[in-house]
C-alpha positions as CSV (number, residue, x, y, z in Angstrom):
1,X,-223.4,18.2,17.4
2,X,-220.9,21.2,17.3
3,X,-217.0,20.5,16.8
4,X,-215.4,21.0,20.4
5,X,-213.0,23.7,20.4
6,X,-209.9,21.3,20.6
7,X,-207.7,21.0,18.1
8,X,-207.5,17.6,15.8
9,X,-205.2,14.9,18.0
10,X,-204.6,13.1,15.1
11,X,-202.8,15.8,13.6
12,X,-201.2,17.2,16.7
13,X,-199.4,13.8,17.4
14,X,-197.0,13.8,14.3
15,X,-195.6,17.8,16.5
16,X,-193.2,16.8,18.7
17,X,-193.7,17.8,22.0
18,X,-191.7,20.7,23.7
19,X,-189.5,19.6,26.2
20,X,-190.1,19.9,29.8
21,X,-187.0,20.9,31.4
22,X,-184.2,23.0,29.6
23,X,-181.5,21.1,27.3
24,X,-178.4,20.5,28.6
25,X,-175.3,22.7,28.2
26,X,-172.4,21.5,26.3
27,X,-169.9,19.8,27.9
28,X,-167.3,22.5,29.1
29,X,-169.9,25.3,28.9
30,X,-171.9,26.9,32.1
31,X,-175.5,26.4,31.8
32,X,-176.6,29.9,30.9
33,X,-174.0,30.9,28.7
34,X,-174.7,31.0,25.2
35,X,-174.1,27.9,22.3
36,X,-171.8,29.7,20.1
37,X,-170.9,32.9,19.8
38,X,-170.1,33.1,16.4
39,X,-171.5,31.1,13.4
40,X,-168.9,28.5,12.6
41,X,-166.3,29.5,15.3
42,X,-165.2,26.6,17.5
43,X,-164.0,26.4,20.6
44,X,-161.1,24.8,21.7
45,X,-162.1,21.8,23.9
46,X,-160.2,21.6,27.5
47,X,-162.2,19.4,29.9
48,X,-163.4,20.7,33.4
49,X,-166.4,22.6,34.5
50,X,-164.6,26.2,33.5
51,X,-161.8,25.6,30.8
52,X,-161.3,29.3,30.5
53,X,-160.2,29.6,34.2
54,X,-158.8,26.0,33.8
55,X,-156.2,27.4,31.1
56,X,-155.9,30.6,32.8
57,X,-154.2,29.0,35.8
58,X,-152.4,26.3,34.1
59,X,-150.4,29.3,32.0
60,X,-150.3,31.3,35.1
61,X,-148.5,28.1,37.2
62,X,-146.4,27.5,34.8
63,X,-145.1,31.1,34.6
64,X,-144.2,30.8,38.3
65,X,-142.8,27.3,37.8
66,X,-140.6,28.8,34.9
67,X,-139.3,31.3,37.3
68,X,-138.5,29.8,39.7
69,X,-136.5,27.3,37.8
70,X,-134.2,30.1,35.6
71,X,-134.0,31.3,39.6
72,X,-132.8,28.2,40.9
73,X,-129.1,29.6,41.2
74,X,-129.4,32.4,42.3
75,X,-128.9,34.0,46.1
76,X,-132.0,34.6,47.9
77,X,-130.4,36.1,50.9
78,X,-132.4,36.6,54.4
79,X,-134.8,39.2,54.8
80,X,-132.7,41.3,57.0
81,X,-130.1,40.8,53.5
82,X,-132.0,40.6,50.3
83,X,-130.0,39.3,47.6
84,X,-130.9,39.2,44.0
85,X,-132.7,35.9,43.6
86,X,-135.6,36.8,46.6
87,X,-137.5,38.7,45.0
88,X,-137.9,36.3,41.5
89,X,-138.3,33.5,43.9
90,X,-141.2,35.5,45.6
91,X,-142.8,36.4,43.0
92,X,-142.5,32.7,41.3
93,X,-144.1,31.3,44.8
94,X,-146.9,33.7,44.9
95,X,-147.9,32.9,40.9
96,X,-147.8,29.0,41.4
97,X,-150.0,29.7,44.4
98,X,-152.5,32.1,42.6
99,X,-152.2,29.6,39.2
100,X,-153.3,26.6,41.7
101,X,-156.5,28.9,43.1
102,X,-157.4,29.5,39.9
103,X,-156.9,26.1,38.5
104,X,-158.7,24.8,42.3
105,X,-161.8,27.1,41.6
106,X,-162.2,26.0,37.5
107,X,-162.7,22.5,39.2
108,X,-165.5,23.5,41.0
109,X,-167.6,26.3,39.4
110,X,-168.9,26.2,36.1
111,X,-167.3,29.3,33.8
112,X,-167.0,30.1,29.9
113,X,-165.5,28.1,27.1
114,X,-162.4,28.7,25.3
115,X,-163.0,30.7,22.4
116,X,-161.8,30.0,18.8
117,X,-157.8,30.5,18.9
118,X,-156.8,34.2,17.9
119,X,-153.5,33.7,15.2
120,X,-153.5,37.4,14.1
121,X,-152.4,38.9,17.7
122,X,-150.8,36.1,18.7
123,X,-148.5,36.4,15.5
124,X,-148.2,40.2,15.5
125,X,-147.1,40.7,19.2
126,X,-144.8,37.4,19.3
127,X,-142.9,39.5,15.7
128,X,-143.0,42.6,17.7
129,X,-141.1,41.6,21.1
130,X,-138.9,39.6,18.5
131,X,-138.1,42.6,16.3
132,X,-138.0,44.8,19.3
133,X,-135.6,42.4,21.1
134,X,-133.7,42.0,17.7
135,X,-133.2,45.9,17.1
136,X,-132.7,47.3,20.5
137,X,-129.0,46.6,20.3
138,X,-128.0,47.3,16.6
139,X,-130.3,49.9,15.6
140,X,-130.7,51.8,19.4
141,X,-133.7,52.0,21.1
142,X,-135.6,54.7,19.7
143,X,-136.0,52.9,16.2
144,X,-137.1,49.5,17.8
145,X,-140.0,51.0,19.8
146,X,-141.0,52.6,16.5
147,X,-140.6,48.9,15.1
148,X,-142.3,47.3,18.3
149,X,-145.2,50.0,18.0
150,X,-145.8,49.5,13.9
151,X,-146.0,45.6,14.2
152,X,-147.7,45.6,17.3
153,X,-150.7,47.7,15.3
154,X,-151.0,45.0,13.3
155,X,-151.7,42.3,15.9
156,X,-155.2,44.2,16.4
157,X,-157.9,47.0,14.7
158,X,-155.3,48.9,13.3
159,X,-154.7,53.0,13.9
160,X,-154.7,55.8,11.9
161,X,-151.5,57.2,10.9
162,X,-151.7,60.0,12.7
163,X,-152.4,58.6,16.6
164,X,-149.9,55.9,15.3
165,X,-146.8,57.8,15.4
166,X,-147.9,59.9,18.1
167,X,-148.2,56.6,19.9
168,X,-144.7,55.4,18.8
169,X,-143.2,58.6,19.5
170,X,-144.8,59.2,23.5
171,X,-143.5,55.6,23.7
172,X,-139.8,56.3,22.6
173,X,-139.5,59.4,24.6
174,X,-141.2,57.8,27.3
175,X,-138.4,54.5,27.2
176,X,-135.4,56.9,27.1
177,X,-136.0,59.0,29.6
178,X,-137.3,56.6,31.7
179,X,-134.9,54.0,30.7
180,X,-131.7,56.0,29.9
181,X,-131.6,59.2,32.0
182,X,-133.6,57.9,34.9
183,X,-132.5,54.3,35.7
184,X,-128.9,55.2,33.4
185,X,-129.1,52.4,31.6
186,X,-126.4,51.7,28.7
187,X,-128.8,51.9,25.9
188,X,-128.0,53.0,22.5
189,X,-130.2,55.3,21.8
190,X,-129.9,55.9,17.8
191,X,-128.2,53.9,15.8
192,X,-124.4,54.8,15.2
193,X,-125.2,56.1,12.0
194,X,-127.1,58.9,13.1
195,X,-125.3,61.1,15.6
196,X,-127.0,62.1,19.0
């Protein structure tokens, strides 16, 4: 009798069978996005159907929240009268408002996960702003946004030389006479060492 052209069950059973439906996503991930980027990266684990657009609004809330509590004291005025503290109180309104919309629609939608936590820029701008906001007033404002500019490459790919200080030097031209002969701000420009 000739062999049927099927293969041999016995053997077939120890294969497990393909699944009839696709796998689930991980929790926190949309259904379609990918298992992990990167071979060993892991991401950081906020519940909710979108954590990315979860911690985007938190942060974004809590920026409005922070302003309008350092603008607690101040005068808002009418709008016929603006006073100082309307417009940081406006603003602080409108970002607690756009935080919770954000925060609202990560609740119902699925979206990306968090990705693995970043130290490099997160290091390298937070010692920029600090160096910048240390310098600006003892060494003048031309030599910090040199400062802000050369620790601020680090944060990222760095540059070349080359488009490096013509980066930091568009940017210091750019601050004084924006900053100094345009708004007249009492900036030092150079430090008192060097004369003007």
């Amino acid at each position: 009798m000739p062999s049927l052209p099927f293969p041999n069950l016995r053997q077939s059973s120890s294969v497990a069978a393909p699944s009839r439906g696709p796998s689930p996503a991980p929790f926190g991930t949309a259904p379609g996005a990918p298992r992990n980027a990167t071979v060993g990266e892991r991401p950081l684990r906020i519940p909710g159907r979108a954590p990315q657009d979860l911690a985007a609004g938190l942060l974004i809330t809590s920026f409005g929240l922070i302003a309008l509590w350092m603008g607690r004291d101040w005068p808002t005025g009418t709008l016929a009268y603006v006073q100082s503290g309307f417009f940081p109180r406006m603003i602080g309104i409108l970002m607690v408002l756009a935080g919770a919309m954000v925060t609202g629609r990560s609740l119902l939608n699925h979206g990306a996960a968090l990705p693995s936590w970043g130290w490099r820029p997160l290091l390298g701008v937070t010692a920029a702003v600090l160096a910048f906001a240390g310098a600006v007033e003892t060494l003048g404002l031309v030599p910090a946004v040199l400062i802000l500019v050369g620790l601020g490459n680090l944060a990222g790919q760095p540059l070349r030389p080359v488009p490096l200080a013509l980066l930091g030097g568009v940017l210091a031209v750019g601050c004084v006479a924006l900053f100094v002969w345009g708004l007249g701000l009492p900036l030092r420009v150079w430090p008192l060492w060097v004369s003007p």
